[in-house]
N, C-alpha and C positions, 0 to 999 in steps of 0.2 A: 633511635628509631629502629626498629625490626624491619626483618626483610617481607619484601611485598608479598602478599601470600594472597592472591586469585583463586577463591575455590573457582567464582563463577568462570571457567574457562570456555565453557562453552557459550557459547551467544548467541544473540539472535540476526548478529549484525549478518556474515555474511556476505551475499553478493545483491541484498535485496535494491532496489534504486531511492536514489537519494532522492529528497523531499527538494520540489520548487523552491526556489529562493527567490522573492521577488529582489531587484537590482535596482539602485539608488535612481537609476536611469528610466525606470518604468514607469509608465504614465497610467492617472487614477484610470482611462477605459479598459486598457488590459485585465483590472480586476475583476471586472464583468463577467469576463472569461474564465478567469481564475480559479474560482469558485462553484462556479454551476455546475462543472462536473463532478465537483468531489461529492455532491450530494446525494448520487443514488448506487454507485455500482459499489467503488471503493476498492478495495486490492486487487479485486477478480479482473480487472482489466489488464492487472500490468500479468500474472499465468495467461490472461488469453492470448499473447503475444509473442511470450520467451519461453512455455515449455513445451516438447515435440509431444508429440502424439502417437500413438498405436493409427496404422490408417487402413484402411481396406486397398487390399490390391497388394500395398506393397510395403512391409514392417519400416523399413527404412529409406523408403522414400523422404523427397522434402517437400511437403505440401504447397501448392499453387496456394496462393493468396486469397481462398472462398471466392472461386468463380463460381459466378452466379449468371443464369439464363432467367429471366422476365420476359414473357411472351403477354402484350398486349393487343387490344384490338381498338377502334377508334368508335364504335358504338357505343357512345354513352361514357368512355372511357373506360370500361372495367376490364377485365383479363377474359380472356378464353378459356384459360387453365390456369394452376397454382402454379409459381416459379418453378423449376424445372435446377434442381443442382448437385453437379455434377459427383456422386461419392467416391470415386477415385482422391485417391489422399486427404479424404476426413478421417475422423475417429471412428471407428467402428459404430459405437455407442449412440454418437452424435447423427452418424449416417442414417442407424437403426430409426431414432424416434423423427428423424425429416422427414422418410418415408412415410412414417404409421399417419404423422398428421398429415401431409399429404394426399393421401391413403383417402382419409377421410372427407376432405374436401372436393376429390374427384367424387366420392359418393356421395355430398350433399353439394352439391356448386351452389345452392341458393341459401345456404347457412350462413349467417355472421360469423357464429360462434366459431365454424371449423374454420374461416379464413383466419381470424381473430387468432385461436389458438396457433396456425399452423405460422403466422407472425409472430408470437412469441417464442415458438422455439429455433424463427429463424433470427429471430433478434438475438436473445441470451447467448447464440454460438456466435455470432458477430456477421450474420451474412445481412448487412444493413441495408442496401438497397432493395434485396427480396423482403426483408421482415415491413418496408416501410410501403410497398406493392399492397403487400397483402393484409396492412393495416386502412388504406386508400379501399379497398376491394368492403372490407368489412365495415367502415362507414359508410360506404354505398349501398349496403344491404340492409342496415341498422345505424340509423342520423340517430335517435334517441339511447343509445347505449354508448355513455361519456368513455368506457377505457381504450374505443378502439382511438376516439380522434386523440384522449390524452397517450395512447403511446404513440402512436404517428409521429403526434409532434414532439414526443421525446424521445423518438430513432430520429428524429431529421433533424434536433438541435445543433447537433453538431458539424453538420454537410447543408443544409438549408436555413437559414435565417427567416427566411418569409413565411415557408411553408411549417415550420414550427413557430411563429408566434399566431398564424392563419389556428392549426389546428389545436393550441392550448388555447386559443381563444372561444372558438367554438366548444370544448369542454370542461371551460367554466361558465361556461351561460347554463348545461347541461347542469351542472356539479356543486357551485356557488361555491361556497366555504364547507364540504364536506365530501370527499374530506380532503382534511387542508395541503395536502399533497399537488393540489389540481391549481388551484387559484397562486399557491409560492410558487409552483414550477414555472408559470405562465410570468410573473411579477421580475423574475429571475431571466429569463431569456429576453424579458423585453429590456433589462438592464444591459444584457450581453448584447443587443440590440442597439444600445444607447438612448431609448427610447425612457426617459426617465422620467417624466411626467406621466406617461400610461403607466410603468410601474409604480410609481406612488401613490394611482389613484386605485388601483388594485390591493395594495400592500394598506391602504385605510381600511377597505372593504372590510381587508380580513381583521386589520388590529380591532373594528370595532363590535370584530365577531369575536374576538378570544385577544388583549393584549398583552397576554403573559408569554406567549409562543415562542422557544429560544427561536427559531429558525425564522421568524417574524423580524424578532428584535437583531439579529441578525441582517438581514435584509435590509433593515431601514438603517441600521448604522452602515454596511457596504455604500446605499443610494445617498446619503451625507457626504460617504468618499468622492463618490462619482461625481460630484458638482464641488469637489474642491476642497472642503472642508474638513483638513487636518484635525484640526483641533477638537470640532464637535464630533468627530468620528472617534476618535481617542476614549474625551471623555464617556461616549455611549459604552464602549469597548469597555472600559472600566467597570461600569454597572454592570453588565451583561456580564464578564468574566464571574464577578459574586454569585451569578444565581446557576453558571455552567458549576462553580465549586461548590454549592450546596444541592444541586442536582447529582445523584450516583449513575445517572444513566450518563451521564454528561461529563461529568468530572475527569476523567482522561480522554475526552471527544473532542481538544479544543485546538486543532490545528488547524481548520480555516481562522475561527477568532486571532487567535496569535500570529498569524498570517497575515492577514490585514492589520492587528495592530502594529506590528514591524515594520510596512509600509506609511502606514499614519507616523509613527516615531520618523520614520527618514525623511518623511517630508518636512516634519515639525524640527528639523537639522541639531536630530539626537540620536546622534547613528550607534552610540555604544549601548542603549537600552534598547533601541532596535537590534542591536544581535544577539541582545540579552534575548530577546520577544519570539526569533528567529532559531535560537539554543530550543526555548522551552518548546516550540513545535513542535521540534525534530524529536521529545517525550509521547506527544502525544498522538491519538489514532484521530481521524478523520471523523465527523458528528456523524452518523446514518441518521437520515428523519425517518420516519412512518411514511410508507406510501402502500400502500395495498395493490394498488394496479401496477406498478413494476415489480412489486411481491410473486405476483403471480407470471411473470415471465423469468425475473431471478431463479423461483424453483423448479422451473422445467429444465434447467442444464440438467447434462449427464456428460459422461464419458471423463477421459483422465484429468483434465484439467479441475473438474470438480471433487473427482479424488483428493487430489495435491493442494487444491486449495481449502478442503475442509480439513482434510488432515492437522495443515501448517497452521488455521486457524485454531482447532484442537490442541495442539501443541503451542500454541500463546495463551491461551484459555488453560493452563497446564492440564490438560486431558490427555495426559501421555500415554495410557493403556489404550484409551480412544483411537489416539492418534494413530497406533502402530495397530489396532485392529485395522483401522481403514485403509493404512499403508500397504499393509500385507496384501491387502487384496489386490491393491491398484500394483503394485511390484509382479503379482500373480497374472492377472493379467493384464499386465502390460511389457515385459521381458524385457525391451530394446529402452524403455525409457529413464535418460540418465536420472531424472529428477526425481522420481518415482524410489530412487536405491536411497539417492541424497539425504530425502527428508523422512523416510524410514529411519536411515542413520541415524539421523539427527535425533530423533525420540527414543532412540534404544541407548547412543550415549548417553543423553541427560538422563534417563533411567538406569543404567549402570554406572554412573561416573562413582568413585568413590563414597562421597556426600552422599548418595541417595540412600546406603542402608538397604539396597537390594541383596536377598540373596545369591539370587541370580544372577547379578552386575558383571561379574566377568564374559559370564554366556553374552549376555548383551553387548558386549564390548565386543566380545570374537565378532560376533551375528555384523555387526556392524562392520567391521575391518574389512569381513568376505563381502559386503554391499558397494563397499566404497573403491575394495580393488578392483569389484567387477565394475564399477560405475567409470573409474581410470581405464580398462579396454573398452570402454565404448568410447572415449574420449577423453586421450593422455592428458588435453588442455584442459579438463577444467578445472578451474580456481576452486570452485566448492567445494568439489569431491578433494583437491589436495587439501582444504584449509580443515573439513573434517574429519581427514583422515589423521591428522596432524593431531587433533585434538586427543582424540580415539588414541592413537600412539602416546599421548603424554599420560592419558591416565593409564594407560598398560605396562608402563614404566619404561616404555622404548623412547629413550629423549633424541639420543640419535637421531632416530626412522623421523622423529616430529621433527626437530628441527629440519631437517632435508627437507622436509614437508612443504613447512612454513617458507625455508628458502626458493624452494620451487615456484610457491603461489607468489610471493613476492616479485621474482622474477617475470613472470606473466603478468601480473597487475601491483604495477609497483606502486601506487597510490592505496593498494589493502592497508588499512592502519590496522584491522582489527588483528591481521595477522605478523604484522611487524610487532602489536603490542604483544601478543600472545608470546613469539618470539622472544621477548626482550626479557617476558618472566619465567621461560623455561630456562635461557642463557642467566640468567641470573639465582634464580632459586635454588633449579639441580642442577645443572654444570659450572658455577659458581665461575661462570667468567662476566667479569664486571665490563672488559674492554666490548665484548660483543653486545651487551645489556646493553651499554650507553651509544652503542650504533646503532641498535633497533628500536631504542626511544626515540632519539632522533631521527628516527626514518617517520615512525610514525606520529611524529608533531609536525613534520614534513607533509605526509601525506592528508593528515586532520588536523589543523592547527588549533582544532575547536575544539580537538577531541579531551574531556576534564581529565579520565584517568589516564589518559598519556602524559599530560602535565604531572599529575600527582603522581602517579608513581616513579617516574623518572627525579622529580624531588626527591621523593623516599630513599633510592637507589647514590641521589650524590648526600644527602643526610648521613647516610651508612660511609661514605667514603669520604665524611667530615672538609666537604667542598658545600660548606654554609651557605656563601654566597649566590653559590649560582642554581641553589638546594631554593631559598630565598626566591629568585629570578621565575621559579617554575611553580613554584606555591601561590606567585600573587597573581600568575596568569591564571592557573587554575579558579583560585578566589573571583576573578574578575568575570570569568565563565560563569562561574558555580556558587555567586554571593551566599547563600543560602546556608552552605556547609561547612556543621561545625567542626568535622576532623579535618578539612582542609584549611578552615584557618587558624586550629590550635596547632598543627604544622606546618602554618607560616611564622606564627608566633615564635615554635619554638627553633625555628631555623634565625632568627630576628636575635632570640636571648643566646643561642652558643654563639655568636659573633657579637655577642655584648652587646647589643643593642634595645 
């Protein structure tokens, strides 16, 4: 066996947050829950949360939590005036377009539309009880236009149960099965409701409007779980998974399906194809359906978070020139934001890493170093900025500087596997210490017991140090992860034949 050779060093893994796990302990109504959110926003939720922002007033302030002023009057219920919120510690960006729609609404008070819109840009930035005010305000001006009550009731899904199944109900009487965004979302919260006979008789409506619908057939195998039904939930999951893998839109979108079916397997007391179910999730991206009416509040964000977040998407979409166009700008104007240096970084190393065949690639590599140390004075603790800079250092031939690196991040977040493993094949490849390689493999099957290539390459590593056995021991956990993979089990094989076996 050869030594492990990782061109892929750099990753995607990160600091990004770990996928829900449902637990052997979970009961089928929590899935109700489970589910309904991963259907419209998708990653953007989890930057709306954890990166800082450029703010007005004060670069390095730390933003109050979107306080929000709603000034109502009790005539008839409607407002006086549009929410009132406060731009002290927003994004500059974000501050800019609250005002203009605002703006607009004190010059039309009797418009839908500008209440409507000025709800969607307070929705997209997350200030939910004003965006769900001024969705209230716009169906009071306009009962016949279905997107103000369908976002209503999908700003208050998550904080109102009543008052989102009241107003997806009302726009699907408006909407019927067109489009099909209105009638699932409605079928869907009345499940999270527990209300599961009104969602079935919803979820008929549409299947015998279109039953091909993955999001349909979806639904109605979750509402099987919801009443019990391991088994016929399984089998649906089965069929459904064939048309998600001959679908390209669908084909790596299958991490509710395998989510639910890892729940069906634990119930069905098949816990080891359940973590098999539970493995292949954690491959795949979350399904987006089609909705046009959250379409149109989606692309009213601005300011850095949607930087960062197209950027990062760009750079999974490998649009690495994209990426580091978009980055540059949001780094430009945004100076104090760590994230902003991070993921700039991160597309200039994968564009300079050796592999790439850049001319440039060194330049890239420097560009990147200066991102990363300045991203360390803005804040010595973070893990990311160490664990890419670590990266950055191994392909500039500084193994030293990386490992220290790698030791640092560990040290702060001792559960990083990504950087225990990264560690274990610089200590191993070019510093040819085997003793420290096999303490940072085992850190990092420690930290992700799940994780394949920690298994497999830590086999590889005792293979080379002709310790068969326990080369053996690491190969068939791998294989048991990773059934699928034939160089993991032609090197269980052959860890099995040098021990005679």
């Amino acid at each position: 066996m050869g030594r492990l050779r990782r061109k892929k060093v750099v990753t995607d893994e990160g600091m990004e947050p770990a996928p829900i796990r449902p637990q052997a302990k979970s009961v089928w109504r929590v899935l109700a829950s489970l589910f309904v959110g991963l259907c419209a926003i998708g990653g953007f939720a989890w930057w709306q949360t954890h990166l800082p922002t450029r703010t007005v007033g004060e670069n390095n302030a730390a933003a109050p939590r979107h306080a929000e002023t709603v000034t109502e009057v009790t005539n008839e219920g409607g407002l006086t005036e549009p929410p009132s919120i406060p731009s002290a510690g927003q994004d500059i960006e974000v501050a800019e377009a609250i005002a203009a729609a605002r703006q607009v609404v004190l010059q039309r008070p009797e418009s839908a539309e500008a209440w409507g819109v000025l709800g969607m840009v307070l929705y997209t930035h997350d200030f939910l009880e004003a965006a769900i005010q001024c969705f209230k305000q716009a169906e009071r001006l306009d009962s016949q236009e279905p997107r103000w009550a369908y976002l209503l009731g999908h700003a208050a899904r998550s904080t109102d149960a009543e008052l989102a199944v009241d107003a997806l109900r009302r726009a699907t009487e408006l909407c019927g099965n067109e489009p099909p965004a209105v009638r699932l979302m409605y079928s869907e919260v009345l499940m999270e409701a527990y209300r599961l006979d009104e969602a079935e008789q919803q979820l008929k409506l549409y299947q015998l409007h279109r039953s091909d619908d993955l999001r349909l057939r979806l639904d109605l195998a979750r509402l099987v779980a919801l009443r019990g039904d391991a088994r016929a939930c399984y089998e649906q999951l089965l069929s459904l998974q064939r048309l998600f893998n001959n679908n390209p839109d669908y084909r790596n979108r299958q991490k509710q399906l395998l989510l639910l079916m890892a729940e069906s397997l634990r119930r069905l007391r098949r816990p080891d194809e359940a973590d098999q179910a539970l493995q292949r999730a954690d491959q795949q991206a979350e399904a987006t359906w089609p909705d046009p009416f959250y379409k149109e509040v989606f692309n009213r964000r601005v300011g850095l978070k949607v930087y960062l977040n197209d950027g990062d998407s760009l750079f999974r979409e490998r649009e690495y020139d994209r990426s580091i166009e978009l980055l540059t700008i949001a780094e430009g104007k945004y100076p104090d934001s760590i994230w902003a240096k991070i993921l700039l970084a991160r597309s200039l190393i994968r564009t300079g890493a050796p592999d790439s065949d850049r001319p440039d690639g060194p330049q890239r590599l420097a560009r990147a170093d200066d991102l990363l140390q300045a991203a360390l004075q803005l804040d010595e603790n973070s893990v990311e900025a160490m664990f890419r800079l670590a990266v950055c250092k191994g392909y500039q031939g500084e193994y030293d500087a990386a490992i220290e690196l790698y030791r640092r991040a560990v040290s702060v977040k001792p559960d990083f596997a990504m950087a225990h493993f990264n560690l274990a094949g610089i200590l191993w490849n070019n510093k040819h210490d085997r003793a420290g390689a096999i303490e940072a493999f085992e850190a990092t099957i420690r930290a992700e017991p799940s994780f394949v290539d920690g298994h497999f390459g830590y086999g590889q590593l005792l293979m080379q140090m002709e310790r068969y056995a326990d080369a053996e021991k690491q190969f068939d956990e791998a294989v048991r992860l990773q059934p699928d993979s034939r160089a993991i089990r032609a090197a269980l094989g052959e860890s099995r034949r040098r021990q005679g076996n």
